[in-house]
DRENTORKOL-3810 file (N, C-alpha, C; in nm, 4 decimals):
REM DRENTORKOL-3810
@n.u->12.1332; n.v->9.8851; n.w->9.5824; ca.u->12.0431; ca.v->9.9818; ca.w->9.6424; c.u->12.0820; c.v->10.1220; c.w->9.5963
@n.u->11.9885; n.v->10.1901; n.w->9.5575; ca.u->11.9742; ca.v->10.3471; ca.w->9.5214; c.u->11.9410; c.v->10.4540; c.w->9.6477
@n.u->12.0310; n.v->10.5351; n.w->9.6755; ca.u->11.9967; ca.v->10.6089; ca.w->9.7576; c.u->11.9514; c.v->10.7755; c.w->9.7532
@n.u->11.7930; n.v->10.8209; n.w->9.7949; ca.u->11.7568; ca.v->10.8917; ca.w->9.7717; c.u->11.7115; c.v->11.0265; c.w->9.8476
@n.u->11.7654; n.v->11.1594; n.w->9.8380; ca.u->11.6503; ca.v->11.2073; ca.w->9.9363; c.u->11.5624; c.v->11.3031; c.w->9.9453
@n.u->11.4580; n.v->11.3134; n.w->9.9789; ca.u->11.3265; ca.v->11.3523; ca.w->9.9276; c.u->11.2655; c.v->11.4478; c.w->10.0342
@n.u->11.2949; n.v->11.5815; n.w->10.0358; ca.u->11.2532; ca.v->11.6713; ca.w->10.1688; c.u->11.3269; c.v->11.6073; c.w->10.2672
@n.u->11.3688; n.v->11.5700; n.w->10.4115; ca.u->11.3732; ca.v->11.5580; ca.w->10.4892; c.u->11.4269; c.v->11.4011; c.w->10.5378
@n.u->11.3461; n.v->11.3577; n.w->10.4402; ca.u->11.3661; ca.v->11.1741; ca.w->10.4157; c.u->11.4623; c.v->11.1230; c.w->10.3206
@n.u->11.5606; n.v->11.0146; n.w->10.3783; ca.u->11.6777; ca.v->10.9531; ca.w->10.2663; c.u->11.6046; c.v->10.8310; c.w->10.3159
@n.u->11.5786; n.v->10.7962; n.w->10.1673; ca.u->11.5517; ca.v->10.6400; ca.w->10.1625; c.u->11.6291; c.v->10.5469; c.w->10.0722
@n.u->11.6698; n.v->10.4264; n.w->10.0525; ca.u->11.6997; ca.v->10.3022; ca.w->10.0251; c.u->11.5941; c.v->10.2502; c.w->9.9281
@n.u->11.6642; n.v->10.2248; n.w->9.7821; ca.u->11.5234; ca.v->10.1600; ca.w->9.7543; c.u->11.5723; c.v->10.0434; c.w->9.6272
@n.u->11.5466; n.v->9.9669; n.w->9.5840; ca.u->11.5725; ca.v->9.8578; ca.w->9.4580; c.u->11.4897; c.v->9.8319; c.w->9.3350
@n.u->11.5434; n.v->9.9157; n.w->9.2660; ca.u->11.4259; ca.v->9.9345; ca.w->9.1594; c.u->11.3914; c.v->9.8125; c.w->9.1243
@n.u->11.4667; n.v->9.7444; n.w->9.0746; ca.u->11.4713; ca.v->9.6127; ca.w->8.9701; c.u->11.3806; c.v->9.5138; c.w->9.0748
@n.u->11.4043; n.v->9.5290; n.w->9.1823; ca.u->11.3227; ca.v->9.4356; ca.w->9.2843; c.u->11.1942; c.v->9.4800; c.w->9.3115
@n.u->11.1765; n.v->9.6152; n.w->9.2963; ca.u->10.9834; ca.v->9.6504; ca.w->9.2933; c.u->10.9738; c.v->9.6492; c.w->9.2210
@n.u->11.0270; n.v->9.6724; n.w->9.0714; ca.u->10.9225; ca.v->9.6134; ca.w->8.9845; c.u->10.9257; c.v->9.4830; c.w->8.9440
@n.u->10.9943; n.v->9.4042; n.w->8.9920; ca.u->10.9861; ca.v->9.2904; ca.w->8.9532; c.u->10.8938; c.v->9.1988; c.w->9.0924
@n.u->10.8447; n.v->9.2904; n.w->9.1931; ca.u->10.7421; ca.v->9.2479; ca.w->9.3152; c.u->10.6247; c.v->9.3102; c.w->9.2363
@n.u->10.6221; n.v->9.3983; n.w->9.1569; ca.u->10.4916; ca.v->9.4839; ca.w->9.1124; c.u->10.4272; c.v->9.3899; c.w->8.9884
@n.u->10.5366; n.v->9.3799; n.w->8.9303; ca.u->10.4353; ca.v->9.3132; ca.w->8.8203; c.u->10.4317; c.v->9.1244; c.w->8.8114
@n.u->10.4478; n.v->9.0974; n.w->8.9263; ca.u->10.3322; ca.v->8.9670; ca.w->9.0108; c.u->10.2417; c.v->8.9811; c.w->9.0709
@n.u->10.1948; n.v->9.1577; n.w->9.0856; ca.u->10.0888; ca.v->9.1606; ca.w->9.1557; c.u->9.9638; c.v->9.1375; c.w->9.0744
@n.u->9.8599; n.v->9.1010; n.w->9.0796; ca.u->9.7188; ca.v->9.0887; ca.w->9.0054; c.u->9.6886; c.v->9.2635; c.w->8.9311
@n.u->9.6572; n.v->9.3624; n.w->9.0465; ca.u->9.5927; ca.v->9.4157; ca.w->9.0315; c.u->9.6436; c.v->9.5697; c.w->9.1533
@n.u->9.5507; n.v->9.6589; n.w->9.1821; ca.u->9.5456; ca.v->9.7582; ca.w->9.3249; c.u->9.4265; c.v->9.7137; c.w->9.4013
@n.u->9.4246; n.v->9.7855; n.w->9.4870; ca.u->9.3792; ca.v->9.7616; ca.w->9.6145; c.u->9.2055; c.v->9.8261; c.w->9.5657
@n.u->9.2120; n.v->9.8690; n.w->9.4551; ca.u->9.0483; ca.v->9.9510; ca.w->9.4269; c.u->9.0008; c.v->9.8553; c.w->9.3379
@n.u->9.0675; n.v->9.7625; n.w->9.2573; ca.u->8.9747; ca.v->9.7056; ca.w->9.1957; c.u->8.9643; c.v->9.5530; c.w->9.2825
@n.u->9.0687; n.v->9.5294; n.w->9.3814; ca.u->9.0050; ca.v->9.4145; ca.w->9.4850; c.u->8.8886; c.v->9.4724; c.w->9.5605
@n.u->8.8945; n.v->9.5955; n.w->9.6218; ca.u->8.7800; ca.v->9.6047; ca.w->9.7108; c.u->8.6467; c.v->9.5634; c.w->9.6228
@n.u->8.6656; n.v->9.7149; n.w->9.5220; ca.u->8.5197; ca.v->9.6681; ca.w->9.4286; c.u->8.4184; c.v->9.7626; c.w->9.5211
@n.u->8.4138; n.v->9.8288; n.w->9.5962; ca.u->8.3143; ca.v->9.8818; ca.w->9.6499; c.u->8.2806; c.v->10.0325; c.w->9.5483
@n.u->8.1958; n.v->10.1367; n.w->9.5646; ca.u->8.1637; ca.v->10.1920; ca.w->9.4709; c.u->8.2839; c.v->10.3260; c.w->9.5224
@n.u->8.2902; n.v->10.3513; n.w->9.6062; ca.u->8.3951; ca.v->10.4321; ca.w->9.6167; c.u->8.5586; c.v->10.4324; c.w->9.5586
@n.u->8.6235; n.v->10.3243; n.w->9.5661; ca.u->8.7335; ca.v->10.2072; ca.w->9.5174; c.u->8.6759; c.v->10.2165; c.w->9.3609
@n.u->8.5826; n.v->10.2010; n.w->9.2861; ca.u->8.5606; ca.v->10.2182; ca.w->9.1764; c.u->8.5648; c.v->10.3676; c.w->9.1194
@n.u->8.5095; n.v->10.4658; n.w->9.2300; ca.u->8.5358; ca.v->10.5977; ca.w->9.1575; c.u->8.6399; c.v->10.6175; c.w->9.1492
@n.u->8.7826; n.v->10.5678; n.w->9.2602; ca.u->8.8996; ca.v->10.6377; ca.w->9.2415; c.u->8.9806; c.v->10.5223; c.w->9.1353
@n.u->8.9094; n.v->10.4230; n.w->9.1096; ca.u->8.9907; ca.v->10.3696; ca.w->8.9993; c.u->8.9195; c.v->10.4408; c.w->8.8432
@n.u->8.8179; n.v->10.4479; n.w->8.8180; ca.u->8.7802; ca.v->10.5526; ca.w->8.7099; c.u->8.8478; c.v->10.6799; c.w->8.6578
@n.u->8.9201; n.v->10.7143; n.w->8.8097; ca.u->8.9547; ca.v->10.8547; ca.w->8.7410; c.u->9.1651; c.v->10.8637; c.w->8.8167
@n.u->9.2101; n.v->10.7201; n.w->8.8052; ca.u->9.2967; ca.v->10.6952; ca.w->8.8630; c.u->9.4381; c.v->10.7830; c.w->8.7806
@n.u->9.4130; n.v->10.7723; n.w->8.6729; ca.u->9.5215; ca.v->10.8501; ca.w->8.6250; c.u->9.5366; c.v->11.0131; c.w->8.6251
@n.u->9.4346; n.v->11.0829; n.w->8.6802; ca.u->9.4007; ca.v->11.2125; ca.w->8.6563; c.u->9.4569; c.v->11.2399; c.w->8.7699
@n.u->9.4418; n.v->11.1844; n.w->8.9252; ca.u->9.4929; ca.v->11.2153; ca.w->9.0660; c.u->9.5674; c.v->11.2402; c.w->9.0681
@n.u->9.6911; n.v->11.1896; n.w->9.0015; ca.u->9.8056; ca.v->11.1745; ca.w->9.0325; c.u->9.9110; c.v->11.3065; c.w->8.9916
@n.u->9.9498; n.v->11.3821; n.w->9.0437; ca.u->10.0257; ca.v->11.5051; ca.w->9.0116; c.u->10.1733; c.v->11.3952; c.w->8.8995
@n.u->10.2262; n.v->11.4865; n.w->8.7983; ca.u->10.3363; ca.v->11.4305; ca.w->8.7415; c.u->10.4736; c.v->11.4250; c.w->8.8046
@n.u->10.4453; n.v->11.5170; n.w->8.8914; ca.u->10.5768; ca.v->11.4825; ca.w->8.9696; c.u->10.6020; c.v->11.3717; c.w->9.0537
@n.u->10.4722; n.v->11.3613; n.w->9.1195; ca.u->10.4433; ca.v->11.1887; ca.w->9.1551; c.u->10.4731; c.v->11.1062; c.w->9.0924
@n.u->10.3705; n.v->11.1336; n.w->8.9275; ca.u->10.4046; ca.v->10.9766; ca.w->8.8757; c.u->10.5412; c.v->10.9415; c.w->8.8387
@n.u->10.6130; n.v->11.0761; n.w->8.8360; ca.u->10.7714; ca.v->11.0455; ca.w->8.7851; c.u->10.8602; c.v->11.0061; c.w->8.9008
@n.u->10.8289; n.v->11.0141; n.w->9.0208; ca.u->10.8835; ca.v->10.9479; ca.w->9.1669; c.u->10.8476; c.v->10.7865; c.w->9.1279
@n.u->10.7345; n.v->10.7828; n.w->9.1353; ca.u->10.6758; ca.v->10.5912; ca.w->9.1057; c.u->10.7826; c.v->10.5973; c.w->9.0268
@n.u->10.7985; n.v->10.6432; n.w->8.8515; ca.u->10.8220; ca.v->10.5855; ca.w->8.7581; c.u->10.9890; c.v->10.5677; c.w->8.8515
@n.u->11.0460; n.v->10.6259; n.w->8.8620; ca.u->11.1853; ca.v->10.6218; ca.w->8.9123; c.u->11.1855; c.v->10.5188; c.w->9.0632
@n.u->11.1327; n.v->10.4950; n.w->9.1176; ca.u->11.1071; ca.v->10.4062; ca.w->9.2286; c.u->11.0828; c.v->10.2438; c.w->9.1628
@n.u->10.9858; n.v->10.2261; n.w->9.0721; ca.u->10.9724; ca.v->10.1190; ca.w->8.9753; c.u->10.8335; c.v->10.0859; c.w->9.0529
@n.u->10.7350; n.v->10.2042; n.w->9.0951; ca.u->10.6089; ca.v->10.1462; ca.w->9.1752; c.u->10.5280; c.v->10.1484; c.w->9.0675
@n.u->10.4066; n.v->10.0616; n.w->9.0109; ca.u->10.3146; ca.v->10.0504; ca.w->8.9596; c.u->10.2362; c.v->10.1489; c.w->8.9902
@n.u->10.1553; n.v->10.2777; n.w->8.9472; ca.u->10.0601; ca.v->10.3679; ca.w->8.9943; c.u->9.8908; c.v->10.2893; c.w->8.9769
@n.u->9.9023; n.v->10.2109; n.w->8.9155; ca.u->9.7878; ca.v->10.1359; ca.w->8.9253; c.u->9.7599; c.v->10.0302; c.w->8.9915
@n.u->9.8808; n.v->10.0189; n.w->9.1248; ca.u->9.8314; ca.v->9.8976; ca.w->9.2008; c.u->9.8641; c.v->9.9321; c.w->9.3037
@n.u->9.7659; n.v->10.0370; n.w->9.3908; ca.u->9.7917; ca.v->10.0745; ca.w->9.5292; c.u->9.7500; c.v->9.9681; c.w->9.6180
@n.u->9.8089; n.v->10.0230; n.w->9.7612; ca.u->9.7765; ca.v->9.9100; ca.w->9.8607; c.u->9.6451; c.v->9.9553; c.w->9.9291
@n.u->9.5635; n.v->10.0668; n.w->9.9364; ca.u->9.4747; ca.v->10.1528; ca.w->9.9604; c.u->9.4297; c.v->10.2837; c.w->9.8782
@n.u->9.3382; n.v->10.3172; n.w->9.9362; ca.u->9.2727; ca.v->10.4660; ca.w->9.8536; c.u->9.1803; c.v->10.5266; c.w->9.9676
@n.u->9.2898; n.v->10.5956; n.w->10.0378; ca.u->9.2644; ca.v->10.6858; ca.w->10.1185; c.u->9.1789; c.v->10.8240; c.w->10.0279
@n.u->9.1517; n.v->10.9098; n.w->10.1322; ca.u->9.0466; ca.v->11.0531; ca.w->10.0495; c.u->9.0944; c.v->11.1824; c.w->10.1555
@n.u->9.1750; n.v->11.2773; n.w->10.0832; ca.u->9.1828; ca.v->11.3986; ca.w->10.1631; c.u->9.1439; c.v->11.4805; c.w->10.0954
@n.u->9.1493; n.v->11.6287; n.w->10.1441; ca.u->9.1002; ca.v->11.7268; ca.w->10.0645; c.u->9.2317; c.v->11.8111; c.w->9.9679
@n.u->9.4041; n.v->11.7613; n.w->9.9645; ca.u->9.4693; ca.v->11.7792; ca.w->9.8794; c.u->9.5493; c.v->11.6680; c.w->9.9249
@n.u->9.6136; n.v->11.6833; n.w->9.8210; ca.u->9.7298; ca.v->11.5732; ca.w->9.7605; c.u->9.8746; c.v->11.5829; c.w->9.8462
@n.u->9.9224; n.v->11.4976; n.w->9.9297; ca.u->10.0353; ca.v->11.4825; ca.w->9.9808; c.u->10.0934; c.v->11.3353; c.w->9.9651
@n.u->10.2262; n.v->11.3417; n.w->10.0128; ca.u->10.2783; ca.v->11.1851; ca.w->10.0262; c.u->10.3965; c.v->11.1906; c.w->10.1362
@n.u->10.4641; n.v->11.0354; n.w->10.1979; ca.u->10.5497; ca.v->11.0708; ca.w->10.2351; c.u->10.5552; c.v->10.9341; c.w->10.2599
@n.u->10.7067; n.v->10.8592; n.w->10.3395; ca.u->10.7366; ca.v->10.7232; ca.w->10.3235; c.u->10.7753; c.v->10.7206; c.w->10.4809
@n.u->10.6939; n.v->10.5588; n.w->10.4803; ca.u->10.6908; ca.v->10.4983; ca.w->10.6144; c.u->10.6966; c.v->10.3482; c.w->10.6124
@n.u->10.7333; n.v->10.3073; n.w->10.7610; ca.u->10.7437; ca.v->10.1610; ca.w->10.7405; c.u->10.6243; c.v->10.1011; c.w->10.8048
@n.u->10.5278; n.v->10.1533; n.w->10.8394; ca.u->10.3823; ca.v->10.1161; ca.w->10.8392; c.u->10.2958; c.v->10.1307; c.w->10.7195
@n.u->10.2596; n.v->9.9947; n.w->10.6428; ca.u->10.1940; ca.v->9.9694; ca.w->10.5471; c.u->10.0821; c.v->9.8702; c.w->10.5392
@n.u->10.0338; n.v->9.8785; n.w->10.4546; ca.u->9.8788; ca.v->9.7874; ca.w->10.4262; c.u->10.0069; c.v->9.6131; c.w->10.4224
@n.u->9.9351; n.v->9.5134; n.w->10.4538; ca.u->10.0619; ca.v->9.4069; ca.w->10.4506; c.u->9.9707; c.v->9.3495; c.w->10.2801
@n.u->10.0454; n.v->9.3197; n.w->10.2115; ca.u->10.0589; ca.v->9.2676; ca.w->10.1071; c.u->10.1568; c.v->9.1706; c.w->10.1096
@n.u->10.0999; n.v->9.0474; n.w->10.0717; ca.u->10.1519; ca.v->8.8916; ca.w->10.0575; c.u->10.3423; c.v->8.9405; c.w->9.9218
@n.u->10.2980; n.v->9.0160; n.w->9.8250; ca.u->10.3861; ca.v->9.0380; ca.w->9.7320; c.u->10.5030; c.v->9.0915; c.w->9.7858
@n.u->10.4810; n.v->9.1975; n.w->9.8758; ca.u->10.6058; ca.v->9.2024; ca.w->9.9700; c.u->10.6391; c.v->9.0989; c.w->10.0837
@n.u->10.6154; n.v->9.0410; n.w->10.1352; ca.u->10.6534; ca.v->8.9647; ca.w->10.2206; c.u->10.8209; c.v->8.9092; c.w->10.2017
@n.u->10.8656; n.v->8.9222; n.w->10.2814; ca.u->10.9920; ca.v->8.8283; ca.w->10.3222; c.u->11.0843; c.v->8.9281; c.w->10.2885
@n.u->11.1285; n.v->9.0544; n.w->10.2933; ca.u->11.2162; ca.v->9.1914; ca.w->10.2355; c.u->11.1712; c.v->9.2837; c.w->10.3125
@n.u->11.2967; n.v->9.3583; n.w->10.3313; ca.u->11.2220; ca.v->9.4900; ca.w->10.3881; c.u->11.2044; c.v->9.5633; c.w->10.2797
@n.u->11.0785; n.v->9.6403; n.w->10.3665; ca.u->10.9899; ca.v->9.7175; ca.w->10.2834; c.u->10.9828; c.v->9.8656; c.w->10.3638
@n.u->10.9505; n.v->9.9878; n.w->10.2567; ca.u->10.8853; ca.v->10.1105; ca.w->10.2894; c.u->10.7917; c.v->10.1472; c.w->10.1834
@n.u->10.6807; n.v->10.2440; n.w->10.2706; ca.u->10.5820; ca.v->10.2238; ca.w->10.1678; c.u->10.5506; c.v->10.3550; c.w->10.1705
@n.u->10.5129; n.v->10.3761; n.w->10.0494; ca.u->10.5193; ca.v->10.5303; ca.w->9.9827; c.u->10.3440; c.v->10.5855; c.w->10.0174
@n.u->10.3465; n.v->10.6206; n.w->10.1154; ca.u->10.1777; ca.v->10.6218; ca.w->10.1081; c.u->10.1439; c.v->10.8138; c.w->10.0819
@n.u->10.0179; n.v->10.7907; n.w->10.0003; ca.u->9.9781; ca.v->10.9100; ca.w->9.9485; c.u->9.7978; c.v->10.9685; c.w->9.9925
@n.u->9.7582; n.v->11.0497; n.w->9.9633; ca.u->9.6449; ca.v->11.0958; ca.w->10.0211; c.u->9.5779; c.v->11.2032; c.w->9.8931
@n.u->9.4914; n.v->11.2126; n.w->9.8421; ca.u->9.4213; ca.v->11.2762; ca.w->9.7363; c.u->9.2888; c.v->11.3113; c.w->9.7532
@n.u->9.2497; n.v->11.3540; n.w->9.6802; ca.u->9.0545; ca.v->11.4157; ca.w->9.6683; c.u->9.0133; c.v->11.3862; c.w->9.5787
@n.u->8.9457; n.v->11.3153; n.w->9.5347; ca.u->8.8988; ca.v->11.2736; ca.w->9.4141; c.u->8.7991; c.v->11.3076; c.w->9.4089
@n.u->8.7042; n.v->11.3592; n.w->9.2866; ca.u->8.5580; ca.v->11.3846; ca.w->9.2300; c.u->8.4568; c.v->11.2613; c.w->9.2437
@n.u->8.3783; n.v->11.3077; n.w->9.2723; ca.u->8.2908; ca.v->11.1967; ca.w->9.2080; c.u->8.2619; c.v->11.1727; c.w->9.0626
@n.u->8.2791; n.v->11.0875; n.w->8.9730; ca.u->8.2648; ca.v->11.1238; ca.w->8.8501; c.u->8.2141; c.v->10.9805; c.w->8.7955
@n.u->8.1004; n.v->10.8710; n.w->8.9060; ca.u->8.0190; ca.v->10.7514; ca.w->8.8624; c.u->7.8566; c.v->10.7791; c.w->8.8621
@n.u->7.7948; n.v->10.7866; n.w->8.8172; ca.u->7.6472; ca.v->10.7412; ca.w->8.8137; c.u->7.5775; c.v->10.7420; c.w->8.9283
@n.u->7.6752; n.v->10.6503; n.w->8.9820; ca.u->7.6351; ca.v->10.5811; ca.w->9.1254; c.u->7.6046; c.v->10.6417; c.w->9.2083
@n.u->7.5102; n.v->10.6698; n.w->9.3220; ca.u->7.5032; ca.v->10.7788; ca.w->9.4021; c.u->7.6311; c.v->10.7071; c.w->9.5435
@n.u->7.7137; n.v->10.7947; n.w->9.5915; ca.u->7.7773; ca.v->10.7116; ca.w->9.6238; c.u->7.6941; c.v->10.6465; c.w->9.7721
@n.u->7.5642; n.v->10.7150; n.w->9.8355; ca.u->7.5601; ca.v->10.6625; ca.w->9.9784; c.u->7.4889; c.v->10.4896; c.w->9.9266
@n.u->7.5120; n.v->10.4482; n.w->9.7980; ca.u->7.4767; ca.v->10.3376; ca.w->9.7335; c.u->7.5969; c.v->10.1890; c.w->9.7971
@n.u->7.7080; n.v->10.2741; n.w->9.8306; ca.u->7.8235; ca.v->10.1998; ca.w->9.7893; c.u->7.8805; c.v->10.1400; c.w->9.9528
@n.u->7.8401; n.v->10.2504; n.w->10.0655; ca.u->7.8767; ca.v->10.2500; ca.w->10.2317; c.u->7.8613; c.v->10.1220; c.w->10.2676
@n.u->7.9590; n.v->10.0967; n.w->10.3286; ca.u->8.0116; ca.v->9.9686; ca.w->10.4172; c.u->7.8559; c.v->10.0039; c.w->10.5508
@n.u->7.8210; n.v->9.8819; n.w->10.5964; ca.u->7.7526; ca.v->9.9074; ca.w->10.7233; c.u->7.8696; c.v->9.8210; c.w->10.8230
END
């Protein structure tokens, strides 16, 4: 275990073991939904992401392309908790989950009130 700390928060974490939970995963959580919203933020998935982020993932060993959700704020924050979306790939380990919040453009065709859950 690697120990880290990040503003306020020291966390515990195993690289070699998330990525080796990450890349058994299929996919993220936007291209399972599939809804048209989940499609815009996978379209423009690499642009969201500030580099200082992606260099936290890269050093954490998290996949940036296989979130557990795709939340929508009006700026970009993150922070780590042990309340998470449950994913079968973690199961049986403890887990913390890095959850983040972004704004994304619209940038599909699609009009999005096309895409709304009823």
């Amino acid at each position: 275990m690697t120990e880290m700390k990040i503003g306020d928060q020291t966390i515990r974490y195993d690289r070699d073991a998330t990525v080796a939970i990450y890349g058994n995963m299929e996919g993220g959580y936007a291209e399972k939904c599939g809804c048209v919203f989940c499609k815009n933020f996978a379209a423009q998935r690499n642009l969201v992401y500030p580099a200082s982020f992606r260099a936290l993932l890269e050093q954490l060993g998290a996949d940036p392309n296989k979130e557990g959700e795709t939340p929508d704020s009006h700026y970009f924050e993150y922070f780590f908790t042990k309340a998470h979306p449950n994913h079968r790939a973690f199961d049986g380990g403890p887990m913390l989950a890095l959850e983040f919040t972004t704004h994304v453009k619209w940038v599909l065709e699609n009009n999005p009130d096309e895409g709304r859950h009823t």
